[in-house]
Backbone as a chain_set.jsonl record, in Angstrom:
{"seq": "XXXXXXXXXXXXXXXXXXXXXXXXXXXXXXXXXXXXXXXXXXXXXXXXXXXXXXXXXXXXXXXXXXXXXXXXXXXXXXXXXXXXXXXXXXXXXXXXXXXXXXXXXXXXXXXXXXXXXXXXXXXXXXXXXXXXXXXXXXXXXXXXXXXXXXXXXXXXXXXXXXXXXXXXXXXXXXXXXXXXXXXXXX", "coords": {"N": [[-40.226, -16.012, -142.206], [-40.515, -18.896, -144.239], [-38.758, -21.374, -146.342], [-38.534, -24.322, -146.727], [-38.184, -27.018, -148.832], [-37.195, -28.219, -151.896], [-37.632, -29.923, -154.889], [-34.699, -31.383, -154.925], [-33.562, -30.001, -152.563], [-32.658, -28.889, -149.542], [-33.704, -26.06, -147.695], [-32.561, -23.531, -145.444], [-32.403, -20.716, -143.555], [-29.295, -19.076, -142.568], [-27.483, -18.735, -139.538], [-25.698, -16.98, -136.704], [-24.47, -18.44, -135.848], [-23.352, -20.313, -137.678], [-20.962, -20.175, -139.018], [-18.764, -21.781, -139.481], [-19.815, -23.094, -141.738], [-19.573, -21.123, -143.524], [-16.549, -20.375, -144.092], [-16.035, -23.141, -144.969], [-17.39, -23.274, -147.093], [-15.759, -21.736, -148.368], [-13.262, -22.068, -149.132], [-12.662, -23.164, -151.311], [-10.289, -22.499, -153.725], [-11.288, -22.019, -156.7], [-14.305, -21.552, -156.292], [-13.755, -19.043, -155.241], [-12.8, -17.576, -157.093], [-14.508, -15.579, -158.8], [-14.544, -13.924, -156.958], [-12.346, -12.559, -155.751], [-10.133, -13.275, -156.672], [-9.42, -15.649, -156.272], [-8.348, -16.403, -153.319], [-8.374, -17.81, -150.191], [-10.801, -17.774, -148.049], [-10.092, -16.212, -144.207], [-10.931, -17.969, -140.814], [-10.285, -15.566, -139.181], [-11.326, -13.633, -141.108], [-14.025, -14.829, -141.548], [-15.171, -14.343, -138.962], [-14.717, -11.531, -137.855], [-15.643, -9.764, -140.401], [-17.781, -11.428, -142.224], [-19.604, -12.663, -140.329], [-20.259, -10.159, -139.233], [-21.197, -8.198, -141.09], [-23.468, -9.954, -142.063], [-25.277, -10.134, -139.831], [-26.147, -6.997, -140.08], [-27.756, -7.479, -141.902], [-29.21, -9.645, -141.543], [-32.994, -10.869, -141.176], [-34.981, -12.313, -140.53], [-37.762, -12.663, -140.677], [-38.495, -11.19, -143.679], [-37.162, -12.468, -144.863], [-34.464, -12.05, -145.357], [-31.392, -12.774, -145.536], [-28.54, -15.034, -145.375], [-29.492, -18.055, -146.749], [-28.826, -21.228, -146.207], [-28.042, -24.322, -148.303], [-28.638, -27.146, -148.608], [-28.33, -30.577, -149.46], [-30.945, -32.88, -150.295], [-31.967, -36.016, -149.395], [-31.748, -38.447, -151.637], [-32.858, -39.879, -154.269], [-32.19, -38.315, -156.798], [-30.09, -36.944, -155.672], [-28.19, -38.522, -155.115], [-26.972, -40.034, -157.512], [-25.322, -37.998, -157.745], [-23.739, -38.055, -155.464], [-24.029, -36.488, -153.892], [-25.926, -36.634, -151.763], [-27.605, -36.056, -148.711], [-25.228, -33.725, -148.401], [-23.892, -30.242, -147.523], [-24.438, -27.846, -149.476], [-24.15, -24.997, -150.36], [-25.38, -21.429, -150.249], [-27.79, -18.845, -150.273], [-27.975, -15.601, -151.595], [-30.045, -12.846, -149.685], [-30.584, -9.574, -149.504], [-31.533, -6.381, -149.139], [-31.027, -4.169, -151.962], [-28.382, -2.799, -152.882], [-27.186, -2.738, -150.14], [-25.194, -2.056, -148.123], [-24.87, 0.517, -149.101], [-26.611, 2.42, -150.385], [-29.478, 2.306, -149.927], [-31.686, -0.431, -150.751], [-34.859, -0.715, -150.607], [-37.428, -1.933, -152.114], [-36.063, -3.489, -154.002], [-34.886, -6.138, -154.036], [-31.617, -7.944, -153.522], [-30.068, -10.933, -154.978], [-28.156, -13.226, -154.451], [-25.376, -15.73, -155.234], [-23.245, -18.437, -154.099], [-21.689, -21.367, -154.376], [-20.685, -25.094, -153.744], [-18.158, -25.974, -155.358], [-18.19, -28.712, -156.177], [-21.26, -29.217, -156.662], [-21.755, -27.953, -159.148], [-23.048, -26.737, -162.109], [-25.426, -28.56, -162.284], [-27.88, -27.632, -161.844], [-28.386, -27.164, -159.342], [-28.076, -24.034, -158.037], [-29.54, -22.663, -159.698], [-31.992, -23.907, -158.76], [-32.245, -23.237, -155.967], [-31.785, -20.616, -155.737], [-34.274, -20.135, -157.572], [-36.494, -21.028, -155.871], [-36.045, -19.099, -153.483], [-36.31, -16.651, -154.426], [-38.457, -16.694, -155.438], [-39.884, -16.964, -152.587], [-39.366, -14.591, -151.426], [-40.477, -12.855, -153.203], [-42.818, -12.616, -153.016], [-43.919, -10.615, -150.451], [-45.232, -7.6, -150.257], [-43.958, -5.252, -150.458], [-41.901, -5.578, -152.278], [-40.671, -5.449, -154.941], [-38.729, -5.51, -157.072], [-36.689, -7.983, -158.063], [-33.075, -8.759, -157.948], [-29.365, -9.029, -159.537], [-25.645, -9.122, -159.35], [-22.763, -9.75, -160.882], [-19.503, -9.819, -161.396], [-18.345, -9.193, -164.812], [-17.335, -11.485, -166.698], [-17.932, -13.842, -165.305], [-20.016, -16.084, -166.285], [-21.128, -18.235, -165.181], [-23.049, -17.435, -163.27], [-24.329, -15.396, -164.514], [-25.892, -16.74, -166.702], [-27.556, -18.089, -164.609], [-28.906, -15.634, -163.746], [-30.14, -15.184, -165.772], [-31.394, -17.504, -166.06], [-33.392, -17.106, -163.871], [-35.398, -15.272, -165.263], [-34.341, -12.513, -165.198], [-32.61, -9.241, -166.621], [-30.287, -7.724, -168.592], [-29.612, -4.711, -167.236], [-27.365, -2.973, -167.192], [-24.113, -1.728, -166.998], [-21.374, -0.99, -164.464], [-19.89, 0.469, -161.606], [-19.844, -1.335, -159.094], [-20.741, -0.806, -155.868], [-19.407, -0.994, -152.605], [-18.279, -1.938, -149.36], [-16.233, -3.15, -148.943], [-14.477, -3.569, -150.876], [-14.723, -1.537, -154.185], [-15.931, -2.792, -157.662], [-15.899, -3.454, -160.847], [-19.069, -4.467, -162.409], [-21.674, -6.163, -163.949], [-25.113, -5.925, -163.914], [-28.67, -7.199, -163.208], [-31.88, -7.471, -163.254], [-35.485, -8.394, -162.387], [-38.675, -7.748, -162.286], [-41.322, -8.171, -159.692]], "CA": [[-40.406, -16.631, -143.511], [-39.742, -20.367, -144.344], [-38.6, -22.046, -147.077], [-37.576, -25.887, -145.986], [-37.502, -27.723, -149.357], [-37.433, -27.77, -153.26], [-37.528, -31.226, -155.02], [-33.529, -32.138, -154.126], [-32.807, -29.413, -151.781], [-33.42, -28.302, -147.649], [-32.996, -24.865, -147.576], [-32.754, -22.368, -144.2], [-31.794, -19.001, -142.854], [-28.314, -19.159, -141.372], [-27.356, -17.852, -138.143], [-24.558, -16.096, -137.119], [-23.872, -19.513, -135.424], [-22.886, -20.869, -138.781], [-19.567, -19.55, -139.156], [-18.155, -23.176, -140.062], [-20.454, -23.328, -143.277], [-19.304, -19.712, -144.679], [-15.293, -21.362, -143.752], [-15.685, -24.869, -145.185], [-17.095, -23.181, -148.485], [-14.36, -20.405, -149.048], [-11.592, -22.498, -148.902], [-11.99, -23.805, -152.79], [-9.96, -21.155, -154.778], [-12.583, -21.842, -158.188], [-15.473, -21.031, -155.518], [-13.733, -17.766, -155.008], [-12.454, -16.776, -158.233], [-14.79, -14.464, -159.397], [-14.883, -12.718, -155.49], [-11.468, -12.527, -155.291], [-9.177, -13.707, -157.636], [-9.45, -17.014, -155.942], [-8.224, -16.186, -152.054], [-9.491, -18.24, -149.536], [-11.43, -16.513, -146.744], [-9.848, -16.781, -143.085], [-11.656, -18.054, -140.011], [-10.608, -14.174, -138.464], [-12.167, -13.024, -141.836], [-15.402, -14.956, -141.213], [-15.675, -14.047, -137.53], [-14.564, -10.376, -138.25], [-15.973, -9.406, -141.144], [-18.695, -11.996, -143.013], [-20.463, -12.688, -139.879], [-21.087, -8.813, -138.711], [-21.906, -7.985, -142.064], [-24.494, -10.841, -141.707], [-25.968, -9.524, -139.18], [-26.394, -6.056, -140.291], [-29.283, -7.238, -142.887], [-30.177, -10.81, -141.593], [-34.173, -10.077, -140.879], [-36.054, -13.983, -141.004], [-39.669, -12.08, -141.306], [-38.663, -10.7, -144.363], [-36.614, -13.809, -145.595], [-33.223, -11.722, -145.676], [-29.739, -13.143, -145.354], [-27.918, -16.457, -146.236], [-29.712, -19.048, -147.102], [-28.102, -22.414, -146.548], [-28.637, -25.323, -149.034], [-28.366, -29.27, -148.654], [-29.079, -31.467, -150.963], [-31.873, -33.607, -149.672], [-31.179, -37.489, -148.903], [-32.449, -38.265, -152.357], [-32.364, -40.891, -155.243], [-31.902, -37.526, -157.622], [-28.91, -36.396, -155.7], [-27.449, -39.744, -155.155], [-26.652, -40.058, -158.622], [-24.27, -36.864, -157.966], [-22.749, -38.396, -154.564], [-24.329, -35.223, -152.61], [-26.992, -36.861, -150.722], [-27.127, -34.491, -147.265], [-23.999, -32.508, -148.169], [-24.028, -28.641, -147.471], [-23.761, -27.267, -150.81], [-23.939, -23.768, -150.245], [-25.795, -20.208, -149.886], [-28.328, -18.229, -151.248], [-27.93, -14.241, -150.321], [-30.937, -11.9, -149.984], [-30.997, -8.499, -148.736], [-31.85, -4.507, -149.674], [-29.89, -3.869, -153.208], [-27.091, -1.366, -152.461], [-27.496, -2.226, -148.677], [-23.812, -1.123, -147.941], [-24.359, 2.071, -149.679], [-27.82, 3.001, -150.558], [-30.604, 0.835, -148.866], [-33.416, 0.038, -152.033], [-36.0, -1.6, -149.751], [-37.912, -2.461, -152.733], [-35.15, -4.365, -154.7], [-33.782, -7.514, -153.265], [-30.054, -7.997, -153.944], [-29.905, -12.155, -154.524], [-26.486, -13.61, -154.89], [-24.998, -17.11, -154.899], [-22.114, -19.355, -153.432], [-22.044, -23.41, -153.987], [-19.247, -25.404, -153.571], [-17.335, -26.904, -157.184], [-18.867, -29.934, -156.871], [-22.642, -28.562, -157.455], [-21.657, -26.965, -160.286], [-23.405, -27.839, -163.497], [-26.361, -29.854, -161.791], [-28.533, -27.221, -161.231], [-28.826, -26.546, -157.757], [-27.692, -22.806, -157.717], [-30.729, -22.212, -160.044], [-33.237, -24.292, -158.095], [-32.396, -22.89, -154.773], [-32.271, -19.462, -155.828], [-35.667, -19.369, -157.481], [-37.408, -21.184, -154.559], [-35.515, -17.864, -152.548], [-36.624, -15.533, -155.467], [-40.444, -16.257, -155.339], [-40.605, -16.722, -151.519], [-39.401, -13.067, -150.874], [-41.077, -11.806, -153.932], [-44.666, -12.413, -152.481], [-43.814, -9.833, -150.054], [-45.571, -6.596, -150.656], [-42.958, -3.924, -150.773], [-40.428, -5.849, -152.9], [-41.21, -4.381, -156.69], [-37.673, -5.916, -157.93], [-35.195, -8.452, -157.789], [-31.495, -7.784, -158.872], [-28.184, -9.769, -159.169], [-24.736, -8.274, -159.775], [-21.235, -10.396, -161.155], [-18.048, -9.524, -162.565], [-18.972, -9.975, -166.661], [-16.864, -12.831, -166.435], [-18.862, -15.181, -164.391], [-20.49, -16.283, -167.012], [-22.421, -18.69, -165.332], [-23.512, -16.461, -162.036], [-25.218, -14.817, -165.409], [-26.849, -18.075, -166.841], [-28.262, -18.344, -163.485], [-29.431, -14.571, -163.317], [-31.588, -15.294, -166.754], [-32.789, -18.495, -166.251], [-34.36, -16.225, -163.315], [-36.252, -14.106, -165.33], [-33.562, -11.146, -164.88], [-32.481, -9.223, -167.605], [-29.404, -7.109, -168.264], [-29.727, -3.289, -166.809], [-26.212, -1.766, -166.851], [-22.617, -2.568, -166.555], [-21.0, 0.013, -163.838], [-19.392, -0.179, -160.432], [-20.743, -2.119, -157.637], [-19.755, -0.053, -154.387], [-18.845, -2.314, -151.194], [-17.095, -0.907, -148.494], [-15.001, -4.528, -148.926], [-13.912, -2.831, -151.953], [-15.541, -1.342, -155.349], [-15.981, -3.686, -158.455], [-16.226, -3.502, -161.824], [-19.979, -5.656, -162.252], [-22.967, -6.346, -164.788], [-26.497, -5.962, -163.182], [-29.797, -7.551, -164.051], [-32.847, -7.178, -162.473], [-36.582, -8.798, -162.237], [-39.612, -6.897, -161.994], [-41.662, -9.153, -159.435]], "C": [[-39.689, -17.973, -143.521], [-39.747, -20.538, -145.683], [-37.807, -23.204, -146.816], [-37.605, -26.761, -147.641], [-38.408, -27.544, -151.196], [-37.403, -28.942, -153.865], [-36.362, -31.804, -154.624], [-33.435, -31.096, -153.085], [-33.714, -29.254, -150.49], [-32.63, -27.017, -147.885], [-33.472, -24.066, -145.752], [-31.755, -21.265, -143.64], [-30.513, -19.677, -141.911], [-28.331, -18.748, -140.033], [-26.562, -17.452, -137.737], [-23.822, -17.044, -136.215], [-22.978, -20.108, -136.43], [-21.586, -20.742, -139.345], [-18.475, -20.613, -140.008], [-18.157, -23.221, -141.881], [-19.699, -22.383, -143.793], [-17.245, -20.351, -144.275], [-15.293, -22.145, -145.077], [-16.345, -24.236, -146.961], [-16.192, -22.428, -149.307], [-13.114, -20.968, -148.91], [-11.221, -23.319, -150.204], [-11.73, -22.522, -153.516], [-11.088, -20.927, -156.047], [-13.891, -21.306, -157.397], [-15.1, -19.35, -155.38], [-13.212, -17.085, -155.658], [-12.521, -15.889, -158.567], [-14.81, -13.345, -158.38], [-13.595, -11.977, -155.416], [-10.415, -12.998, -155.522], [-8.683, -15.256, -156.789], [-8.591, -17.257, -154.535], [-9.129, -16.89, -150.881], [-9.655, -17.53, -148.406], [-10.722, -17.532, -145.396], [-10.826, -16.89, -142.39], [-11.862, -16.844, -139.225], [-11.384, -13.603, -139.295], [-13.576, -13.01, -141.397], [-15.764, -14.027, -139.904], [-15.567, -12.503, -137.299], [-15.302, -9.212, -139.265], [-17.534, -10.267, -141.998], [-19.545, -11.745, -142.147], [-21.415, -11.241, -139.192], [-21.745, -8.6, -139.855], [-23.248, -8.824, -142.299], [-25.433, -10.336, -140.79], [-26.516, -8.655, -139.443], [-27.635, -6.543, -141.369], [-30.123, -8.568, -142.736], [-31.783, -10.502, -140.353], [-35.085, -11.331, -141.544], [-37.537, -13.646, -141.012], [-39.752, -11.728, -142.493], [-38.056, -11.824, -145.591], [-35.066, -13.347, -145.741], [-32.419, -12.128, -144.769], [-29.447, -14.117, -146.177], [-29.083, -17.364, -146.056], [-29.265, -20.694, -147.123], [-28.893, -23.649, -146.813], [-27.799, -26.489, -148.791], [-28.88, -30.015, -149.295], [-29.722, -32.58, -149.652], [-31.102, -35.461, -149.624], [-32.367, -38.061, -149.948], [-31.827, -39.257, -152.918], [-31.644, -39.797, -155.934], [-30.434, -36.686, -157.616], [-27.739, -37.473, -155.247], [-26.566, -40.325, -156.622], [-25.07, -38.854, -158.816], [-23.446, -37.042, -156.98], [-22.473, -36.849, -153.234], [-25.3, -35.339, -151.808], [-26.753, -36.007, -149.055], [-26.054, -33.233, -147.439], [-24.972, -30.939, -148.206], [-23.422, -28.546, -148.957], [-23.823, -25.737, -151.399], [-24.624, -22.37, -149.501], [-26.491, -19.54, -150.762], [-28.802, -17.112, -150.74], [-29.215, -13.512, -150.854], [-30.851, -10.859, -148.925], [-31.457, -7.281, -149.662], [-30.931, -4.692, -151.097], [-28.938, -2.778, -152.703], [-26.855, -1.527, -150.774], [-26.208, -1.501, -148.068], [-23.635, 0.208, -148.035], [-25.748, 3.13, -149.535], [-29.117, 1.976, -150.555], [-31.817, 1.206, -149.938], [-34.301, -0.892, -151.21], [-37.139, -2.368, -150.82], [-37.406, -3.534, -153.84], [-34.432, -4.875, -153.87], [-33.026, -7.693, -154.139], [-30.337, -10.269, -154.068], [-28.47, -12.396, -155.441], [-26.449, -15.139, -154.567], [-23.686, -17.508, -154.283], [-22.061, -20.96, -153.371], [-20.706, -23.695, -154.395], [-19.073, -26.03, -155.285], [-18.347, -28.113, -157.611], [-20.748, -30.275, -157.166], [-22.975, -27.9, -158.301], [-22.188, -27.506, -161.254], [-24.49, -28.377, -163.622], [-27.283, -28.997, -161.663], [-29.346, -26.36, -159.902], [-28.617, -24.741, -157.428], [-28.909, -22.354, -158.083], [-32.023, -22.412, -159.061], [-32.927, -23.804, -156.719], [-32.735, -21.132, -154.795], [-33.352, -19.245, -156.261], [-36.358, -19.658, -156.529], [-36.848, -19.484, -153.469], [-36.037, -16.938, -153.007], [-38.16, -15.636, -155.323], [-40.975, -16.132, -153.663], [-40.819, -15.354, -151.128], [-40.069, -12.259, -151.604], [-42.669, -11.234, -153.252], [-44.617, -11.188, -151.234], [-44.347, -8.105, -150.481], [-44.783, -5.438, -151.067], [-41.985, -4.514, -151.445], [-41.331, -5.825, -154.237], [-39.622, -5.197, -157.527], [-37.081, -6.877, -157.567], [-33.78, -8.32, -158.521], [-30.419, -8.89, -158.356], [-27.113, -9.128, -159.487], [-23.325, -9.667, -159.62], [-20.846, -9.767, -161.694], [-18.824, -9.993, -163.973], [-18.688, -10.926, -166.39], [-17.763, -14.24, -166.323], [-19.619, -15.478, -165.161], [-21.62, -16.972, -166.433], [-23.207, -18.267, -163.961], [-24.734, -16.026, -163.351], [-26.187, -15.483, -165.993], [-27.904, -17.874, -166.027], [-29.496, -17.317, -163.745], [-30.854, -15.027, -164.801], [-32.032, -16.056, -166.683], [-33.793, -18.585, -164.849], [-35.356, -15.567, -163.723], [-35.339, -12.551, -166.088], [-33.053, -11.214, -166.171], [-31.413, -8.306, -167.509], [-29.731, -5.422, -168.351], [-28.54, -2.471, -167.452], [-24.726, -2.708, -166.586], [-22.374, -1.281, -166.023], [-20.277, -0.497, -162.439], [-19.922, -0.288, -158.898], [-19.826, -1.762, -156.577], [-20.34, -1.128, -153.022], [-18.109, -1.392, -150.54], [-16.056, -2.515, -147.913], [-14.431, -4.2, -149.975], [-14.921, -2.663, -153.502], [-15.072, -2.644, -156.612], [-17.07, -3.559, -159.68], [-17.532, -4.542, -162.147], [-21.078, -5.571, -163.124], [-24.363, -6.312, -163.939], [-27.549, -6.117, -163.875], [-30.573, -7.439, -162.851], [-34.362, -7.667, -163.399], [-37.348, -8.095, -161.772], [-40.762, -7.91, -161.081], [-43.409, -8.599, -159.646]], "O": [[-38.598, -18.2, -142.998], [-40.617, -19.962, -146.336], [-36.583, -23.153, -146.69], [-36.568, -27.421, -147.59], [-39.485, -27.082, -151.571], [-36.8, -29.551, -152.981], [-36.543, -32.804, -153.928], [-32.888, -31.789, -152.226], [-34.928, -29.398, -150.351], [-31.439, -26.863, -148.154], [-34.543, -24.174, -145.154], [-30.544, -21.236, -143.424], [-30.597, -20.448, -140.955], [-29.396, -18.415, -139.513], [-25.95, -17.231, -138.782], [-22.721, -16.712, -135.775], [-21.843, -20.417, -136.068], [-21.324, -21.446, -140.321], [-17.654, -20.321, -140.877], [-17.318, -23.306, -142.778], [-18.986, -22.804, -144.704], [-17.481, -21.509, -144.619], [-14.651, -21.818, -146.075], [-15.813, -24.71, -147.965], [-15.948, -22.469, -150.513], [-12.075, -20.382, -148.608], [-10.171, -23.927, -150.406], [-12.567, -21.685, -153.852], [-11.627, -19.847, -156.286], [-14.56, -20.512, -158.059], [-15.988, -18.499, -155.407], [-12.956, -15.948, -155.261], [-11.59, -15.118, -158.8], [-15.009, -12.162, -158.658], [-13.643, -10.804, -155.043], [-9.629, -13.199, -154.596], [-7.55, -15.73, -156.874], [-8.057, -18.366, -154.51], [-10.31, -16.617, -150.669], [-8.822, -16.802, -147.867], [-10.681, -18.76, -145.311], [-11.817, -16.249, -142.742], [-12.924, -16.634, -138.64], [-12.287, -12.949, -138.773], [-14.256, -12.051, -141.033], [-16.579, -13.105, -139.947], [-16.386, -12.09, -136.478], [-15.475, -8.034, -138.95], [-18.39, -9.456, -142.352], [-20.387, -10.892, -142.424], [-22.588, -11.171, -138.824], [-22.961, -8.783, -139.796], [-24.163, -8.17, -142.798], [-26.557, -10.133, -141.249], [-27.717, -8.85, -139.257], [-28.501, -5.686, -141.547], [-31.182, -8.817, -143.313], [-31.742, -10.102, -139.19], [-35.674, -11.362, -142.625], [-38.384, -14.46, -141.379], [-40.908, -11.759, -142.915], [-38.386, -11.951, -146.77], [-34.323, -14.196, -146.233], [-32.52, -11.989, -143.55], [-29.834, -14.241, -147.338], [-29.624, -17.282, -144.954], [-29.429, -21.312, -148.176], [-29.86, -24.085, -146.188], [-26.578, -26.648, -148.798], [-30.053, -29.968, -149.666], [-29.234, -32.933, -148.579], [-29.94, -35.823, -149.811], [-33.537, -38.2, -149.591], [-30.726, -39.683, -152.572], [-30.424, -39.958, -155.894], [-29.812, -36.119, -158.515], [-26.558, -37.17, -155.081], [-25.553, -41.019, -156.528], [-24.158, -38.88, -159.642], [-22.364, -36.465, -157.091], [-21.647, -36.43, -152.423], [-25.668, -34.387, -151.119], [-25.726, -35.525, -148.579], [-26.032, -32.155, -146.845], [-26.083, -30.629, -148.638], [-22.373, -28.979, -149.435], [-23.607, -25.383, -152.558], [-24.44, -22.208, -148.294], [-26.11, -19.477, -151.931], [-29.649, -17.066, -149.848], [-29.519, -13.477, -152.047], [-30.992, -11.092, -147.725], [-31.691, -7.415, -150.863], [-30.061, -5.561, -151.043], [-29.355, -1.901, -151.947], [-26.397, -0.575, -150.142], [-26.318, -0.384, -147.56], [-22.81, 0.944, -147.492], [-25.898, 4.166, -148.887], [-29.407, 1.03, -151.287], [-32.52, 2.202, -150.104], [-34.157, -2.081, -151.492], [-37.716, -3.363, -150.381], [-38.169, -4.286, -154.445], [-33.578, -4.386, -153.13], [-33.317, -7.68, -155.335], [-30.816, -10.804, -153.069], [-27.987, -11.988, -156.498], [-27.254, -15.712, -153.833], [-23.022, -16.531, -153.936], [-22.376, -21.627, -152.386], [-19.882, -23.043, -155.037], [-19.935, -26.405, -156.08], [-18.962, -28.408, -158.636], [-21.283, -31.25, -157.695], [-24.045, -27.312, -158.458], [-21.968, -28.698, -161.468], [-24.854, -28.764, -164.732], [-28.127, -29.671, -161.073], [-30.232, -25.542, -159.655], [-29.16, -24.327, -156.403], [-29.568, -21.72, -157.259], [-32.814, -21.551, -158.674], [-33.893, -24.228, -156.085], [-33.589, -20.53, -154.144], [-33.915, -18.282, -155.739], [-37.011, -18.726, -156.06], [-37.722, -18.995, -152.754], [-36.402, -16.1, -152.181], [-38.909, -14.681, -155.114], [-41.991, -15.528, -153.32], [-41.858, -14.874, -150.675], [-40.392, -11.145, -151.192], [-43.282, -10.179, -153.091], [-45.77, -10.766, -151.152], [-43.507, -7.481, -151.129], [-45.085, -4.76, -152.049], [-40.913, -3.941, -151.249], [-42.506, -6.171, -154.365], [-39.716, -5.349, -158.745], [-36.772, -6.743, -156.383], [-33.605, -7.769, -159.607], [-30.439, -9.481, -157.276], [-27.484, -8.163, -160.156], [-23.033, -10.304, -158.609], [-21.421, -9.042, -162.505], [-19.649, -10.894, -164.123], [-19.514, -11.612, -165.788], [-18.066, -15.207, -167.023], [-20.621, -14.939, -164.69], [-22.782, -16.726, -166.759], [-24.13, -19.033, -163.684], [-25.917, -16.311, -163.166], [-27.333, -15.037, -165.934], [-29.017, -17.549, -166.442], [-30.662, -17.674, -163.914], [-32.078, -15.107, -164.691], [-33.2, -16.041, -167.073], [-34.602, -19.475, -164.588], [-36.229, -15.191, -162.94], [-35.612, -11.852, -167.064], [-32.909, -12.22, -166.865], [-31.314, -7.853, -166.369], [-30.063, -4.915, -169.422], [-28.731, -1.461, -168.129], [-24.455, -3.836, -166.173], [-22.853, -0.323, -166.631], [-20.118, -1.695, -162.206], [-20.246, 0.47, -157.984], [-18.675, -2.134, -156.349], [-21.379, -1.728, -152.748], [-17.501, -0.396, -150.932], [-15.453, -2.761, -146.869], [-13.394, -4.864, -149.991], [-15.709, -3.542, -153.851], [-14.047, -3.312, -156.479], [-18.301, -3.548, -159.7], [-17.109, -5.697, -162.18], [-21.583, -4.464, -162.936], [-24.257, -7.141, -163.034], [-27.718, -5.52, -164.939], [-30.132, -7.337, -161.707], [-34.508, -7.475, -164.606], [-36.993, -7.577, -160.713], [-41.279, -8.667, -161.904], [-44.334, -9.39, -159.461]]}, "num_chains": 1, "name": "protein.A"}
């Protein structure tokens, strides 16, 4: 599956080469607030922990894993002083894959650095991510899950579509978490 570009953005499937990118964005505490009370991730973390877990569900026929976004070399993102920058991640796999594998509900999650905050881009990369995988025959849902908090992780999730399901706890075997869940019927 491809998805290469959205009016400002280049988007593509990481690789478990990428190790730098998932680094160079976990090292702003406000980026990792709502993950983690604002802890920045180590390079043993990444290489230990992000990138196996990466592995375990990245599957480029189906469109699942990270996503990494760049703002295009643009008048539109020139104005914001992000022309080429990496400005983040956009996650798709199984819903529950950690726990209980929903093959028909894609899990999508976000990650952009501080200074793409506000502008858009989290939205516009995730729906270009949200309709490519939807067209897929066996995917019947999409689903997001934040802390309440995150107020604008939630923004995001509705000006998806997604609507609120349930508040309960989102099991990880990185640890459980109190989390809101919405979900899209595709």
């Amino acid at each position: 599956m491809e998805i290469q570009y959205t009016p400002r953005l280049r988007l593509s499937l990481m690789t478990l080469d990428d190790g730098a990118l998932l680094f160079e964005l976990d090292q702003d505490e406000r980026v990792m607030h709502f993950l983690n009370g604002g802890n920045k991730t180590t390079q043993h973390q990444i290489d230990t922990i992000m990138l196996p877990r990466l592995a375990q569900y990245l599957n480029p026929p189906k469109g699942w894993g990270l996503w990494k976004v760049h703002a295009l070399d643009c008048a539109l993102n020139d104005q914001h002083g992000l022309s080429g920058e990496y400005l983040g991640w956009v996650l798709v796999r199984p819903m529950h894959f950690f726990t209980d594998i929903q093959q028909h509900d894609l899990e999508l999650g976000w990650r952009f650095k501080h200074v793409s905050w506000g502008k858009g881009y989290a939205t516009e990369a995730a729906k270009a991510v949200m309709d490519a995988v939807s067209v897929l025959n066996e995917v019947t849902h999409v689903s997001a899950v934040a802390v309440e908090d995150n107020v604008a992780s939630i923004a995001i999730m509705k000006k998806l579509g997604m609507t609120f399901q349930h508040k309960s706890i989102h099991r990880d075997p990185l640890g459980d978490t109190e989390a809101v869940f919405y979900q899209k019927a595709v």
